[in-house]
N, C-alpha and C positions, 0 to 999 in steps of 0.2 A: 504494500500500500504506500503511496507515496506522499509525505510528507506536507500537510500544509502549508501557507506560507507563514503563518504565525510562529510554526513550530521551532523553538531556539534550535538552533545545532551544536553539536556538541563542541564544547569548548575546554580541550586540554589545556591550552597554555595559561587561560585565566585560572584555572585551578592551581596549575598548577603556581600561579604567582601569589594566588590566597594564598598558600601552602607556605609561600616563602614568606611573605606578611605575618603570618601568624606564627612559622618559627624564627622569625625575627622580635617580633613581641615578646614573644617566650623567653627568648637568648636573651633581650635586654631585662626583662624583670629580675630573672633566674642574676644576673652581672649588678641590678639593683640590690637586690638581696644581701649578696654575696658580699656587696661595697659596705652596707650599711653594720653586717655582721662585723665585719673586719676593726672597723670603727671602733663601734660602741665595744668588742673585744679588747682593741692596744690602749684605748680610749680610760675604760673601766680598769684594766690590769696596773697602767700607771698612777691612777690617783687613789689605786683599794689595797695593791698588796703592803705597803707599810703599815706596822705597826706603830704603839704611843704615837709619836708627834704625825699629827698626818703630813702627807707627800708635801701637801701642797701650803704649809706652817713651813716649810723647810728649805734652804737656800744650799745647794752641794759645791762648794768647794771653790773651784775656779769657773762657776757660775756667779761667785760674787767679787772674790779679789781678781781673776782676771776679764773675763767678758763684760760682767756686771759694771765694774768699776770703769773699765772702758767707753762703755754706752754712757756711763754719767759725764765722764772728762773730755773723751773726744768726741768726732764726730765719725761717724758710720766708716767712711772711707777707710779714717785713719786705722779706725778700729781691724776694718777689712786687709790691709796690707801687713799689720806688724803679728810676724810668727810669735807662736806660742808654743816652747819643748820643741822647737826645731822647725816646724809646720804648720800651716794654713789650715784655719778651722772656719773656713767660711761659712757654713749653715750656723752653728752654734754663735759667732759673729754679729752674722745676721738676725738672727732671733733672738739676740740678749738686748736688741733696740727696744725691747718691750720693758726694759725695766727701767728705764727712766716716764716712761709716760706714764703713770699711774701713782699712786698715793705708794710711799717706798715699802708700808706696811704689809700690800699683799702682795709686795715682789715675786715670792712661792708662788703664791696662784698662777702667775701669769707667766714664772721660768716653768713651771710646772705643764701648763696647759699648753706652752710651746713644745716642749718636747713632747709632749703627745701628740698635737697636731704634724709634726714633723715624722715622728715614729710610724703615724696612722696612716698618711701617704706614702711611705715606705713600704708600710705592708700591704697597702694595698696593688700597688703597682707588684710585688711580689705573688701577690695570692691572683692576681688577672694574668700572671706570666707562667704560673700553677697551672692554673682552670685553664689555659690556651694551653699547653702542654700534652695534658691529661685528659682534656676536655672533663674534668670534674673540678665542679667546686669547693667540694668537702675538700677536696686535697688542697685546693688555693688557700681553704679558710684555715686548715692544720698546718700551712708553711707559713702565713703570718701569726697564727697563735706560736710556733715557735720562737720568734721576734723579740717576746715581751714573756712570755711565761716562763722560760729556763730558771734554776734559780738566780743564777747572777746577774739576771736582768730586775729582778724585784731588788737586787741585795744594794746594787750598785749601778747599773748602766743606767737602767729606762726612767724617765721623770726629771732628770734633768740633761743641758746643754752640754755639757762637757763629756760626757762619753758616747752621743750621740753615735759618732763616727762609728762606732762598733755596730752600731742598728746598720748603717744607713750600710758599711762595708759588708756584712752578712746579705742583706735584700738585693744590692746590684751585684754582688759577687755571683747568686743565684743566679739572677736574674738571666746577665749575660750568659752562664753554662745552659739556662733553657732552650736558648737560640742556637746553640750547636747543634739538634734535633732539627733545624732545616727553622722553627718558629721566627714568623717576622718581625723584629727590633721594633716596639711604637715609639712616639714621642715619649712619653710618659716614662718609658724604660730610657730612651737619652736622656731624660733630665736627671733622672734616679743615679744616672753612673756618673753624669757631669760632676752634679753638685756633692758623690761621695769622692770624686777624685780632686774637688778642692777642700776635703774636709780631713781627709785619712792620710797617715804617712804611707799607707799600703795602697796608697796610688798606685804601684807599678804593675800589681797583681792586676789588677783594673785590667791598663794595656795588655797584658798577654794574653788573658782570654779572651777578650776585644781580637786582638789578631788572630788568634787561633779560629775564630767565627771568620775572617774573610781567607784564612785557607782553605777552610771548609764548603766557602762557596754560599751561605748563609745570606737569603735577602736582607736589604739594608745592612753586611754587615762593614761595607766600605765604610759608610756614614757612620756607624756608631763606632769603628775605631778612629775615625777622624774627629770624633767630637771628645770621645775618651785619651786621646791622645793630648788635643790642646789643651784639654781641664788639666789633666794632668804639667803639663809644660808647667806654670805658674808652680805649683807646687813642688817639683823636684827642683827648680830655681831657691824657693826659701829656702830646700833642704841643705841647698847646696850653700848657699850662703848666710845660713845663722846655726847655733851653735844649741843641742840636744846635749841635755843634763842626764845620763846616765842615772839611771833614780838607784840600778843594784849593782853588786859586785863581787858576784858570785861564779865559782867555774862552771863554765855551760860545757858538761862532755855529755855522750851519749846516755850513760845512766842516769845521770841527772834528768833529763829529757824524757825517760820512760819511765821511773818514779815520780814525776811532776804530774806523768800524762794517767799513769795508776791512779797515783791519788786522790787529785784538783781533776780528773776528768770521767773516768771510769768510774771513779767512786761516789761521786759528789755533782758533777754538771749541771745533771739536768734537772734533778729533785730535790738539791740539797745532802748536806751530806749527814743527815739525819733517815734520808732514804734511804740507804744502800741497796736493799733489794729491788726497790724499783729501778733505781740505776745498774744495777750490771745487765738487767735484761733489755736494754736500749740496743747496746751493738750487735748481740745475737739474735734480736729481731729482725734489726738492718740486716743483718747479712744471710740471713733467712727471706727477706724480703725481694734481694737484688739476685738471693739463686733462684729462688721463684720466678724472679719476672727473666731472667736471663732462659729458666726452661720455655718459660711459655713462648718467648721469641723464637727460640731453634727450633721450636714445634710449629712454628709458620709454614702453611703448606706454599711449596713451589710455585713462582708466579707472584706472589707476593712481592715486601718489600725486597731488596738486597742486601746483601750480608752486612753490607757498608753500613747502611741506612740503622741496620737495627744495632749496631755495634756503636755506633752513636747515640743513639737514644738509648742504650743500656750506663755509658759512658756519662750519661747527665749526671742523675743519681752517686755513681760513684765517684766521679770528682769532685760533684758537691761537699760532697765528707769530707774529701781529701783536703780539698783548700781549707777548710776549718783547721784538720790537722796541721795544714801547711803552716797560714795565719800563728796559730799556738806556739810553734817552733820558731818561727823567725822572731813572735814577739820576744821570746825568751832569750834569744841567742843577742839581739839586738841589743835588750835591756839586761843582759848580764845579769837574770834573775827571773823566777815567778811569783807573778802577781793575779790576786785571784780574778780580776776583770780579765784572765786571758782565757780564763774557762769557758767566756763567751762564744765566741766564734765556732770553737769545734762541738760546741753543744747546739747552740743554734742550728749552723749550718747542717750537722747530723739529725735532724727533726724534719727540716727541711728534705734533706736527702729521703729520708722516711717518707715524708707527706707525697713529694715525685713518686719513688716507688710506690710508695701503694697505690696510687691514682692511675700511675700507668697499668700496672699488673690488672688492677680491677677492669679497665680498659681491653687489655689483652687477650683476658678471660673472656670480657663482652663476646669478643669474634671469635675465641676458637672454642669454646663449648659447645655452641650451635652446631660446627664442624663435626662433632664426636655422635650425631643423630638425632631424632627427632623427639626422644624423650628428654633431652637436656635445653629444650627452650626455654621452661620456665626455668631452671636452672642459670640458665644463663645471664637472665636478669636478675636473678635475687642472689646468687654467691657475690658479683662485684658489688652489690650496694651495702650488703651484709661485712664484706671484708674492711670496708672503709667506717663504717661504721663500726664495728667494733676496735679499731684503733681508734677512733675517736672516741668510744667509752674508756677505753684502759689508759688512753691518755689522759682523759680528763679526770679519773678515779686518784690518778697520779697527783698530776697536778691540783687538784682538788685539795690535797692534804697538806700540801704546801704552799697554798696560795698566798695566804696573810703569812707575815714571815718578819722578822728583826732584821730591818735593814740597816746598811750604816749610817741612818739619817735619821734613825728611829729617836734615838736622843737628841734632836734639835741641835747647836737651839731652837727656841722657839723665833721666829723671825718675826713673826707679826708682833708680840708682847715686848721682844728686843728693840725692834721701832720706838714700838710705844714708850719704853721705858728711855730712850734717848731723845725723847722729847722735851724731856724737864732739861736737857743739859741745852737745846737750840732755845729754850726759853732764855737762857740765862746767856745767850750771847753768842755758842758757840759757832763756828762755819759748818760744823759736819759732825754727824756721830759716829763712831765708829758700830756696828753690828756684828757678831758673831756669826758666822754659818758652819754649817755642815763639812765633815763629822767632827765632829767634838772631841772624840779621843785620839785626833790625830795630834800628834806633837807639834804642827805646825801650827799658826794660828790663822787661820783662813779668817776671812773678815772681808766686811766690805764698807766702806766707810759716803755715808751718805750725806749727800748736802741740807745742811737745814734750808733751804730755799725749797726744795722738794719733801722736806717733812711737813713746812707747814702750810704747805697748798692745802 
């Protein structure tokens, strides 16, 4: 019978463009989601894991004698060219401008809320570089929970300016090893390596993975060691021309190096070192997780990717760890000693490595259980969402017990009542009071000394 003339005809391509509409809808909520987790995650972990004095009552160290007190005396630029301990701390620099515009009182709140805002863009450009990856989110949101939940990011790094550069060198250090799997560089990932290579002395690390991406042939990877390379230029310039205060002076040999990494690492990283058991089953995990996804690869039937391709994306993962262990070693070999903020890195970036693996494996699993017959469909949907999920409960059972924790800023002082109590002295004439900060039981006397013009606004 032949077709009226009313009767629509059938139309593939506008379905199929709904099709694309609507998984385009999906992709952005599913990236809304994801963003807003990430957030309210580095967001909430920086201003809840300290105990006593909270985060944000607390001024840490060279957040007040050096950035802080810079932002009062000079102006931005000045502040932006003169090293500190050898090198250019441009982000921490830059966002210690915040503590001159406001009453000197809630300085904390707003060193505080900067390094979160700065930490939270971090991870999030980390956890979009995850989920493009993996094509899972759960893994993007389990490699920026890495970021801020180790212990030595509640103990010491995250909530304030000054040890920023460990966040920001963990996230682009990832970041660029996810692009060696062929994934294309965004802006967002140039700004992330830019601004960690005017921020970190391990600028250099930057550049080699940056070029190791344009041997490999990596879109955008020309541009992003071109922008990695200039950030860096200004920074090996300070290195080269101001002069790094050796803080230890200790023999770095090999045993040293593997007793530091036993103890401050294996034992203690990532939970604290009140967890030990949950800490030694971190690596046996990993390496459970990278032989798994490494079988599921070789079980690629024929026709597939090439050997190259999956030797690459197996390589993400494992040099992510690596560079952590890398980082750990040179800081120690450099600084002629261990210091516990070096635990960062190789705890970090080993979670991270984690949150890759399992996202890929789950992924991996997606496509070849199907393979294996027609009883393994539902199978094949529910073991990868099941497998991610359950890392993210055991992580969090983890973490969980450790959350709230004695940091070293736990004892104040108190900065807002130290204000306050330096008020009676600009009453009485003085130009500036001097302020105590964080920590407190260091032998040195960190302090930041504020103008009474700016107390009694």
């Amino acid at each position: 019978m032949a077709e009226s003339p009313d009767t629509p005809a059938a139309d593939p391509a506008g379905s199929s463009g709904r099709s694309d509409v609507v998984a385009q809808r999906l992709r952005l909520a599913r990236m809304v989601v994801l963003a807003a987790a990430v957030v309210i995650l580095v967001v909430g972990a920086t201003f809840l894991r300290q105990q006593a004095i909270p985060k944000w009552r607390t001024v840490w160290a060279e957040d007040g004698l050096i950035f802080g007190q810079c932002a009062y005396d000079q102006g931005p630029i000045a502040c932006l060219v003169t090293p500190y301990q050898g090198y250019l701390h441009t982000v921490p620099r830059l966002a210690a401008e915040v503590v001159p515009i406001g009453n000197p009182a809630t300085m904390g709140l707003r060193l505080t809320a900067a390094a979160a805002g700065v930490a939270a863009l971090a991870a999030l450009v980390l956890a979009l570089a995850v989920e493009g990856l993996t094509g899972s989110a759960i893994a993007g949101l389990m490699g920026a929970a890495a970021l801020v939940l180790v212990y030595q990011a509640g103990r010491e790094i995250s909530g304030n300016l000054t040890n920023l550069h460990w966040i920001l060198l963990a996230a682009a250090s990832a970041v660029l090893l996810t692009t060696w799997s062929g994934r294309r560089s965004s802006i967002a990932d140039m700004v992330l390596v830019a601004a960690t290579a005017l921020t970190s002395a391990m600028a250099p690390v930057l550049v080699a993975l940056a070029l190791v991406s344009v041997a490999l042939r990596v879109p955008r990877a020309r541009v992003m060691a071109a922008v990695t390379v200039v950030a860096t230029a200004p920074q090996v310039l300070a290195m080269l021309l101001s002069q790094r205060v050796s803080p230890g002076h200790d023999t770095v040999t090999i045993g040293m190096l593997l007793d530091s990494f036993r103890m401050y690492v294996v034992d203690s990283a990532w939970f604290g070192p009140g967890q030990v058991a949950w800490n030694n089953l971190v690596l046996p995990i990993l390496g459970a997780a990278i032989a798994a996804l490494a079988l599921a690869l070789a079980l690629e039937p024929a026709g597939g990717r090439s050997r190259a391709a999956r030797l690459r994306l197996l390589a993400v993962p494992v040099l992510t760890a690596a560079t952590g262990l890398a980082v750990f070693v040179v800081a120690i070999v450099v600084n002629h000693g261990f210091y516990y903020r070096y635990q960062y890195e190789p705890s970090a970036l080993s979670l991270i490595a984690l949150a890759i693996t399992v996202g890929l494996l789950a992924r991996e699993l997606g496509r070849l259980l199907p393979r294996l017959g027609a009883t393994w469909g539902l199978t094949a949907r529910v073991i990868p969402v099941g497998l991610l999920l359950a890392v993210v409960l055991v992580g969090g059972l983890a973490f969980g017990q450790g959350f709230r924790l004695q940091a070293r800023a736990s004892t104040g002082p108190n900065t807002l009542a130290a204000v306050d109590a330096g008020a009676a002295a600009c009453a009485r004439g003085a130009a500036s009071v001097r302020v105590l900060v964080s920590p407190s039981e260091d032998p040195k006397t960190w302090h930041i000394d504020v103008p009474c013009a700016a107390v009694r606004r």
